[in-house]
Biotite code that builds the C-alpha atoms (Angstrom):
import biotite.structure as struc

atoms = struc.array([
    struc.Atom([37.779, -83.871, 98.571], chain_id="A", res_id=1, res_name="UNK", atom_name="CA", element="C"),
    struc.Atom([38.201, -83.272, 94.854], chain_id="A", res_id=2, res_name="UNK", atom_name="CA", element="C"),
    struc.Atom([41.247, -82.564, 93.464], chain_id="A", res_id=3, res_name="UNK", atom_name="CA", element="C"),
    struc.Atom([39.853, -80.485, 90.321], chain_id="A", res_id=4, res_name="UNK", atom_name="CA", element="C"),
    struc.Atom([37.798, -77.837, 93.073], chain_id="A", res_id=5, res_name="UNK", atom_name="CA", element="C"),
    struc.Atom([41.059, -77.678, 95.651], chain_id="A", res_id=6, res_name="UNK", atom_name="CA", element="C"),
    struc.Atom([43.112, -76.905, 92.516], chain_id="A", res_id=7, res_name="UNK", atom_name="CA", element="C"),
    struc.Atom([40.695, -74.265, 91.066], chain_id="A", res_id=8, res_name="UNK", atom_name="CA", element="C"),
    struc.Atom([40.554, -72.467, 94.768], chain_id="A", res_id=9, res_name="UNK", atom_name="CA", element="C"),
    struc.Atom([44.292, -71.534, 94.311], chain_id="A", res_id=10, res_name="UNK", atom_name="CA", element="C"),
    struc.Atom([45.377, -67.735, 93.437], chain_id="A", res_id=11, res_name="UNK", atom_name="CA", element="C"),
    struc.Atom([48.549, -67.951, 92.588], chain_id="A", res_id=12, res_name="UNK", atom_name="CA", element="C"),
    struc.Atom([51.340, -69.866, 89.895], chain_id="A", res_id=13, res_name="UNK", atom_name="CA", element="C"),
    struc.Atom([54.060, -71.545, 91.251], chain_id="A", res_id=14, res_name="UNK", atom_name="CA", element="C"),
    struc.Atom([52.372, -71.900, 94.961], chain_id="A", res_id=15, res_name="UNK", atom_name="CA", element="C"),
    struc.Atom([51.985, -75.319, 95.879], chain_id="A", res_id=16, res_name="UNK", atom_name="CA", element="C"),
    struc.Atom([49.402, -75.519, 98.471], chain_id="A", res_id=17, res_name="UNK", atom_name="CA", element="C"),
    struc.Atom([48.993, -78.670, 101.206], chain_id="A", res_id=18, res_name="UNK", atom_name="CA", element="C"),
    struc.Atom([46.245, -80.774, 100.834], chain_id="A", res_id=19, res_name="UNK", atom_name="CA", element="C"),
    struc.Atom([46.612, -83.260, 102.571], chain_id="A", res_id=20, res_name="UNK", atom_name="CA", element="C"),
    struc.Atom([49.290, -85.712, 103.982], chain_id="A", res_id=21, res_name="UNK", atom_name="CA", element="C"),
    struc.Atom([49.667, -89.406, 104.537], chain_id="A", res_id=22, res_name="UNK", atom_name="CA", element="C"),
    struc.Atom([52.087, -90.588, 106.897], chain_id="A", res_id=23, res_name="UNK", atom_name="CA", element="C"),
    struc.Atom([55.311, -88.796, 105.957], chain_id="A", res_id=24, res_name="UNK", atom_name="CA", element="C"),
    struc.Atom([54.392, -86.985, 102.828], chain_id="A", res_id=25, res_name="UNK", atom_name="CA", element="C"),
    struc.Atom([52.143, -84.358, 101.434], chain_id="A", res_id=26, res_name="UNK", atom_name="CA", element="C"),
    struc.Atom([49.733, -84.225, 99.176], chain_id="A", res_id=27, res_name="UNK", atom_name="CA", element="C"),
    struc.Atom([49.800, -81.212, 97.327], chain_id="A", res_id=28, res_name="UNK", atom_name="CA", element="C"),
    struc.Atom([48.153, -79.123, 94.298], chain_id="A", res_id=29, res_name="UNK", atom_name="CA", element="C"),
    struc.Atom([49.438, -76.398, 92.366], chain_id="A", res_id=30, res_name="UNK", atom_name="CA", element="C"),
    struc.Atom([49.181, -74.561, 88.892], chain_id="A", res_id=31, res_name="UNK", atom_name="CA", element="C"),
    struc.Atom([51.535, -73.971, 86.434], chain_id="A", res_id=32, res_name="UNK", atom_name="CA", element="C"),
    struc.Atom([52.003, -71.077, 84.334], chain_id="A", res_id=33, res_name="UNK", atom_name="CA", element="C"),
    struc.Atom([55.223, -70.057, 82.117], chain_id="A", res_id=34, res_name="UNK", atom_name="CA", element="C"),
    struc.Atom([58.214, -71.029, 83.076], chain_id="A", res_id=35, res_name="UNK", atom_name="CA", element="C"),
    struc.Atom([59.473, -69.902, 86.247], chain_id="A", res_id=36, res_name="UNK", atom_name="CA", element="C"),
    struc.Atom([60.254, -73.276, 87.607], chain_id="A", res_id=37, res_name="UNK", atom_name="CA", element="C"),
    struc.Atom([64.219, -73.038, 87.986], chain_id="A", res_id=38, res_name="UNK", atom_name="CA", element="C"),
    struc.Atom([66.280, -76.306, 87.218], chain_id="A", res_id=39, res_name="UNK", atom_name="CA", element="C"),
    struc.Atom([66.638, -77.664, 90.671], chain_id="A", res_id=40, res_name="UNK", atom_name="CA", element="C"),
    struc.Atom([66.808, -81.588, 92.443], chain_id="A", res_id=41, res_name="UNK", atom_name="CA", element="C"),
    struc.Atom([65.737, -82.973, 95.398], chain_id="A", res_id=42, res_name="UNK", atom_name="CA", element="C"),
    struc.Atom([68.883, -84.506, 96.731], chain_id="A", res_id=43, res_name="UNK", atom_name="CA", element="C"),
    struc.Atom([67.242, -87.365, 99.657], chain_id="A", res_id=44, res_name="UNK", atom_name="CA", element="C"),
    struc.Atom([63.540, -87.271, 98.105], chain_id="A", res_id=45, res_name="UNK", atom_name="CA", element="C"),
    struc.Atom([61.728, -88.574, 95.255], chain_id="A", res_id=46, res_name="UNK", atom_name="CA", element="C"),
    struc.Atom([58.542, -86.424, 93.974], chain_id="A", res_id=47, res_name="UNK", atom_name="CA", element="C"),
    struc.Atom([55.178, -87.549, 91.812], chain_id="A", res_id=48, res_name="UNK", atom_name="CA", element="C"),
    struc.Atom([53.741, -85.539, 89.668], chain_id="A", res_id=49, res_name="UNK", atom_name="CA", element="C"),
    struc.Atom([50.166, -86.425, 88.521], chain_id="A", res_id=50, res_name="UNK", atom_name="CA", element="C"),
    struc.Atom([48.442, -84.016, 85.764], chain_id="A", res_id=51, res_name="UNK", atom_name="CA", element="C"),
    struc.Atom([44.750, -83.032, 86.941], chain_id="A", res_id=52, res_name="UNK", atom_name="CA", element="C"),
    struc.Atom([44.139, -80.369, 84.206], chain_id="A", res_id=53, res_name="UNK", atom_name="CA", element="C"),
    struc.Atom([46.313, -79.200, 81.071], chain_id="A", res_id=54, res_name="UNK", atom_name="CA", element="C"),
    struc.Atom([49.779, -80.342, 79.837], chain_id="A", res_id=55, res_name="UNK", atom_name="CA", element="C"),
    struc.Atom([52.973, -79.934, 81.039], chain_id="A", res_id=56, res_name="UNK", atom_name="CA", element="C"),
    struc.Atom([55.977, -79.612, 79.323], chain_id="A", res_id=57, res_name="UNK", atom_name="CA", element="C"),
    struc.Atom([58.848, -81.795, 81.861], chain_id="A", res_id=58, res_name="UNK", atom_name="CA", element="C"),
    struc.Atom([62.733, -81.355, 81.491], chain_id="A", res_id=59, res_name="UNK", atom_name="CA", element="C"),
    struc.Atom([65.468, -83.509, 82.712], chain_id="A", res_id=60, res_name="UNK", atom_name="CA", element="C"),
    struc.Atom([68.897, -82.001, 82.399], chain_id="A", res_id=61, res_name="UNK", atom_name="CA", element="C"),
    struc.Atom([70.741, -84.742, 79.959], chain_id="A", res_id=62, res_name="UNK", atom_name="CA", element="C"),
    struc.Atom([67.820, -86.336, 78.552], chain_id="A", res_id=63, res_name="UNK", atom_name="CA", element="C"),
    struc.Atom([64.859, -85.383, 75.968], chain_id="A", res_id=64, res_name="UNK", atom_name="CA", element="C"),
    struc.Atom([62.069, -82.972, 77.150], chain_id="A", res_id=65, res_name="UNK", atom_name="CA", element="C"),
    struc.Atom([58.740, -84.842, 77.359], chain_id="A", res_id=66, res_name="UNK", atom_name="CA", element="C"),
    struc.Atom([55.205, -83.685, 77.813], chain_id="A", res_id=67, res_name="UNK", atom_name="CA", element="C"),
    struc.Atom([52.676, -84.984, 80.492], chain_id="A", res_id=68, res_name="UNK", atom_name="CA", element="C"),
    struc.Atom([49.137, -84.910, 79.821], chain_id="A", res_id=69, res_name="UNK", atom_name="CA", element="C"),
    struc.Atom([45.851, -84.585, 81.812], chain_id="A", res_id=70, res_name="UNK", atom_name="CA", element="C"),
    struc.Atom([46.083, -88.129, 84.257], chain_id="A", res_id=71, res_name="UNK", atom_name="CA", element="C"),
    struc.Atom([50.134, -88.664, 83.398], chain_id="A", res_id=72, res_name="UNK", atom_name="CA", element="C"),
    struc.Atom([51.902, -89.940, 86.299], chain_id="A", res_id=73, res_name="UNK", atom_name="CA", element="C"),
    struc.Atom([55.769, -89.164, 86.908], chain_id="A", res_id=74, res_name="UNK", atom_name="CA", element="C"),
    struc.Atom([58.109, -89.646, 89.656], chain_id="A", res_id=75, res_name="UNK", atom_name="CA", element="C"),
    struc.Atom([61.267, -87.641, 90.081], chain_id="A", res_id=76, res_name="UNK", atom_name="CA", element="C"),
    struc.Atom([63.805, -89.965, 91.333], chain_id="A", res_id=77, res_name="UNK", atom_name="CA", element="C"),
    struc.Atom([65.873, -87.997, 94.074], chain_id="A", res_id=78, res_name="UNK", atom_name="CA", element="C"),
    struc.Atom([68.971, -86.521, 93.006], chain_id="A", res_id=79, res_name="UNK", atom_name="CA", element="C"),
    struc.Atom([67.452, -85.915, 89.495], chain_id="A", res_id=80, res_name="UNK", atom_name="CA", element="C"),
    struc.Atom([68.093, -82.181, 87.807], chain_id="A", res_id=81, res_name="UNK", atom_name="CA", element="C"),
    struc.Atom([64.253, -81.210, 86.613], chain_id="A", res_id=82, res_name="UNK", atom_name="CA", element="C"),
    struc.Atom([62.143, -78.297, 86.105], chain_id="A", res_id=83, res_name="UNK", atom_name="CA", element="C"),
    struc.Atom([58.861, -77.611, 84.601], chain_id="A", res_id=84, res_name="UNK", atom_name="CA", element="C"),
    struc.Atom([56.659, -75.275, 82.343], chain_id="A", res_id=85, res_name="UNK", atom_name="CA", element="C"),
    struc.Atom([53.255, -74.619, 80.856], chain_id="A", res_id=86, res_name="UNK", atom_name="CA", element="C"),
    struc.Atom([52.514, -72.253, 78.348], chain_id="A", res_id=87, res_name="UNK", atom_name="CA", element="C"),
    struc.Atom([48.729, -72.789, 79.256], chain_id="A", res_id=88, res_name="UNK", atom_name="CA", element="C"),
    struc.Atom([47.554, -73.639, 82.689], chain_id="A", res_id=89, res_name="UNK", atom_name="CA", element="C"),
    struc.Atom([48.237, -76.446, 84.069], chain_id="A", res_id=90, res_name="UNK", atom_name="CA", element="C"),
    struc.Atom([46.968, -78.233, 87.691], chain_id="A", res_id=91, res_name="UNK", atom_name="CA", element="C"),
    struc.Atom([48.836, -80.927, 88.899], chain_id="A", res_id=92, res_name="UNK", atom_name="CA", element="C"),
    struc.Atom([48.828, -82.763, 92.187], chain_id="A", res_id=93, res_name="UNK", atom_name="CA", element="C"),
    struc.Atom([52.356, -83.528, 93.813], chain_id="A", res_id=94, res_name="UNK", atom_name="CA", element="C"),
    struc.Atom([52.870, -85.924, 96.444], chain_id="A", res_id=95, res_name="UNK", atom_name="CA", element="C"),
    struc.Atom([56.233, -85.121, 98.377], chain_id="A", res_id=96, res_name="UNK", atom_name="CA", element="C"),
    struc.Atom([57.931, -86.190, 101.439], chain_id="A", res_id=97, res_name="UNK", atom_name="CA", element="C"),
    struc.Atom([57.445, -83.668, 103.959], chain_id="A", res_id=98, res_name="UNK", atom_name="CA", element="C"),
    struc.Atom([60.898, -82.541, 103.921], chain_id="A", res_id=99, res_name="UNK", atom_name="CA", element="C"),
    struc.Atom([61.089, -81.864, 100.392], chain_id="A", res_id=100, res_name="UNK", atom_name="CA", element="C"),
    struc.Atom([61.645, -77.969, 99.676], chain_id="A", res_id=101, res_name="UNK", atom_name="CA", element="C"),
    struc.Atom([60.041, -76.087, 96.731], chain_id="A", res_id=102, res_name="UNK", atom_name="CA", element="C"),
    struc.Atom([62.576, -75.633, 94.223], chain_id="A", res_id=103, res_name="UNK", atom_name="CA", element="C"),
    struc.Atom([65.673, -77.842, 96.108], chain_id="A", res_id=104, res_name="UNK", atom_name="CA", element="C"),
    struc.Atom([68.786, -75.663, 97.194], chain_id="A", res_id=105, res_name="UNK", atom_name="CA", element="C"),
    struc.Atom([67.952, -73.135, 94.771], chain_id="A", res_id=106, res_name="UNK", atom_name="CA", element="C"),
    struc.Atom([65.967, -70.260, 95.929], chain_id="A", res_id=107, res_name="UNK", atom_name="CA", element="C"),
    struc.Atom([64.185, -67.701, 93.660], chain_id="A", res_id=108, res_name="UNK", atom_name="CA", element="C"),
    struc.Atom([61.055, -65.246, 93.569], chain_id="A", res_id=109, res_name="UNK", atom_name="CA", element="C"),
    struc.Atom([58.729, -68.083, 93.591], chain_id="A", res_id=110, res_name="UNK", atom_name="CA", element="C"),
    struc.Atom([60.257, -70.576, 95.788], chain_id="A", res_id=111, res_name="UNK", atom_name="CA", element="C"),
    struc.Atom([57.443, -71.005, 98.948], chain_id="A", res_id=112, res_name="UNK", atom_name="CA", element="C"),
    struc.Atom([58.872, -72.191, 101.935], chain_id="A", res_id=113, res_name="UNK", atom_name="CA", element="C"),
    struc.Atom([56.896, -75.640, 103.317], chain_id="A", res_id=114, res_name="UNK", atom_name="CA", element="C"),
    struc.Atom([55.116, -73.297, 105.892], chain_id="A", res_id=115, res_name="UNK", atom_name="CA", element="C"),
    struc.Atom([53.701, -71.374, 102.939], chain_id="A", res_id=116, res_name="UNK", atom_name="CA", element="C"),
    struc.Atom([52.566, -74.083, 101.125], chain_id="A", res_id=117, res_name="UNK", atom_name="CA", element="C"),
    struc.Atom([50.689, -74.879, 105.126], chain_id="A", res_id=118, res_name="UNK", atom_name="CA", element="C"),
    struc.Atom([48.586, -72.012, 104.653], chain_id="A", res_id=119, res_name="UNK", atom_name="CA", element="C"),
    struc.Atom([44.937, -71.745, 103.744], chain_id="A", res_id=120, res_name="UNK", atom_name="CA", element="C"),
])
């Protein structure tokens, strides 16, 4: 599989789509667009983040905003207060436990359930 061609397939922002999984954890792509992404954590889970395509601008609540470029790698420690945006396009890959839900304990217009991000 190519990560590039299962990113380009997807429709929508904000809609992570399964992949893949190894073990107990997903692989996952999705695209970014805007800033929809509410500030949310992942209380038991940590989460990687690996840029296929674009930038990325990441926030952590207390610390400086940093931007992730085309191959960056980042991992979410669990329990950490993040969100994302893009004012461009971005496609990233995320590799998550498969417990870990969409935006945390905070649900909005774009959180997918994990059976959502299941579908073809």
């Amino acid at each position: 599989m190519n990560l590039k061609e299962k990113a380009n397939e997807l429709q929508e922002y904000f809609s992570p789509k399964v992949i893949g999984e190894v073990n107990d954890v997903y692989i996952k792509v999705a695209k970014i667009k805007g800033g929809k992404i509410p500030w949310h954590n992942h209380k038991d889970e940590d989460e990687l983040f690996y840029i296929i395509e674009g930038s990325l601008l990441f926030e952590i609540e207390g610390k400086d905003s940093f931007v992730m470029n085309e191959g960056d790698v980042f991992i979410v420690k669990k329990g950490t207060n993040h969100r994302v945006s893009s004012d461009n396009e971005c496609k990233v890959m995320l590799i998550e436990n498969k417990s870990t839900l969409h935006t945390g304990d905070v649900k909005t217009d774009i959180t997918k359930s994990i059976e959502d991000q299941l579908k073809d």
